[in-house]
N, C-alpha and C positions, 0 to 999 in steps of 0.2 A: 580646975574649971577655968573658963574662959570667962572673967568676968564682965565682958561687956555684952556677950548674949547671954550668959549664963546658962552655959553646956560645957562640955567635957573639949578638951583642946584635942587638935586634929595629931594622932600619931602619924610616927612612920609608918605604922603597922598600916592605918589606914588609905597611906601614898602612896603603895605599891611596888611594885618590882623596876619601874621606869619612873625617877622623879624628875622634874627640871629644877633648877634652883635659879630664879630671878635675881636681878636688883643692880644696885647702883655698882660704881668701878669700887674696888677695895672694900667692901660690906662683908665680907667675911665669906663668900661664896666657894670657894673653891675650898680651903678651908672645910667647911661644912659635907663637901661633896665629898671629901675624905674620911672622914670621922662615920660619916654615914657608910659608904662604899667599906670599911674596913670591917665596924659593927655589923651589917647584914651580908656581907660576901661578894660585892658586888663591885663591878669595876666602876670607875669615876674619873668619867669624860671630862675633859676642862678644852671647852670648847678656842677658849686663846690659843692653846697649844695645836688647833687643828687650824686655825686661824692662821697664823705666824708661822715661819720658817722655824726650826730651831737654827742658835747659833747666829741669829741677823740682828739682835737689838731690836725684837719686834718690826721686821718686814713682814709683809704681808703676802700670803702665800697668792698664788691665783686664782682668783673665784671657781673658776670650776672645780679646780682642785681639793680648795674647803670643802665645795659644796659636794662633791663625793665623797670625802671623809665624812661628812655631815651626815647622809644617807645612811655609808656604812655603820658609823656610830650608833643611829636611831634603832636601825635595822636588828640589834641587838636585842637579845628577851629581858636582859635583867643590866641597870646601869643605873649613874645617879649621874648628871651632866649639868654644868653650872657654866652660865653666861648667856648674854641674850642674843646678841646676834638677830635681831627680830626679823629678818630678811627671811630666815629660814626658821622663823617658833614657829610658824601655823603648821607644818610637818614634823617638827618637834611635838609638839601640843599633841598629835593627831595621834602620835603612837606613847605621846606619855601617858603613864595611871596616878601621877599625882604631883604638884606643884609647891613651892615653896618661896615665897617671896622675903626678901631680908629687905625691909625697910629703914634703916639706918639713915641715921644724921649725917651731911654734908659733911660736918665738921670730923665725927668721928670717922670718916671714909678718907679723909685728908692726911689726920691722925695715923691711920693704918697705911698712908701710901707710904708716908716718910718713917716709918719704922720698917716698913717690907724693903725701902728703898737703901735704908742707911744699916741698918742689924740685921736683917735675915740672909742668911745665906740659900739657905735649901729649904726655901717655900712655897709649900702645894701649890699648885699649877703653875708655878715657873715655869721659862721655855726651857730645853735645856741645850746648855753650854752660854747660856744670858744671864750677864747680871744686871738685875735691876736698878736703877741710879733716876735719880730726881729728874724730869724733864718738865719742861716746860709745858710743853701740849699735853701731858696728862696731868698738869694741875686744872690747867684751864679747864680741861672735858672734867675732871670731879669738881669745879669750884663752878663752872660756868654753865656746861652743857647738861650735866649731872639732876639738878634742881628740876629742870623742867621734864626730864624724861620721867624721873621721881612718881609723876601726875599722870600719865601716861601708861606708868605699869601699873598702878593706883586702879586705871580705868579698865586695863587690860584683866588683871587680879578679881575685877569684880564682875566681870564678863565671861572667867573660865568656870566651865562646868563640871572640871574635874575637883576632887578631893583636894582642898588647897589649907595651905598653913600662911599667915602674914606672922614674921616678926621683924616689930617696928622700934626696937631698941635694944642696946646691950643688957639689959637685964632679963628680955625674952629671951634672949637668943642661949643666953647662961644657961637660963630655966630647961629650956628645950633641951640642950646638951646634957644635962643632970639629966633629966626626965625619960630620957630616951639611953641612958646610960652611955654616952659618946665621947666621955673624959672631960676636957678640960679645951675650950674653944680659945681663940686668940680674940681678943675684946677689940 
């Protein structure tokens, strides 16, 4: 049960065949899109990797370019796709049946860059032929710009009219993974 309205928490079962997965950088997103994508059969779009070149240290590909991967992507019956991209969520949104917001602490999202950044070698949505290394501009965007978008999907989350899940810490996020039978999450 969900104790703060005091109803039953929102399954997968109930987010359908198209999910989005929101939230801040490093919150466990991608991650999650995999664990889901593996458990119901479904592929798991990690929007970075449509984003980014492989193989460039995170260059960025050319907008039209994402943005027609982005279509093709959507275009799809059955997929779980993580990252926001909000340029292009309102046609995201349009063709998803159900949402998931990972609300997580700055600090824990920090936590999880420099362990992806320093120990992971082959971590979901990685780009591939990139490895991940500490930079400077994504501390700043999870320590600085991060907080205030935070508020923003906060407002977004509470505006969408699809079938939606908020988890707003590591011990939701555990629960859900249990709950949904999806193994064991990276905290």
């Amino acid at each position: 049960m969900n104790a703060l309205h005091n109803r039953p928490m929102t399954t997968l079962a109930d987010l359908g065949p198209r999910i989005c997965i929101l939230g801040p950088s490093n919150s466990g997103k991608s991650t999650l899109a995999v664990a889901i994508a593996r458990r119901h059969g479904m592929p798991a779009i990690h929007l970075d990797q449509l984003f980014h070149l492989p193989h460039s240290d995170w260059k960025a590909r050319p907008e039209p370019e994402f943005l027609q991967l982005h279509e093709a992507a959507i275009a799809q019956e059955r997929w779980v796709m993580d990252g926001n991209y909000t340029r292009c969520l309102p046609q995201r949104l349009q063709r998803a049946t159900g949402l998931i917001l990972l609300d997580l602490a700055t600090a824990r999202s920090l936590i999880r860059y420099f362990r992806r950044s320093w120990l992971q070698r082959n971590r979901h949505g990685a780009l591939p032929g990139n490895r991940d290394t500490v930079k400077l501009q994504m501390l700043h965007h999870i320590a600085i710009v991060t907080p205030s978008n935070r508020q923003r999907y906060a407002e977004l989350y509470q505006s969408i009219k699809l079938p939606k899940l908020r988890l707003a810490n590591t011990r939701q996020l555990q629960a859900f993974y249990a709950s949904e039978g999806l193994g064991v999450g990276v905290p």
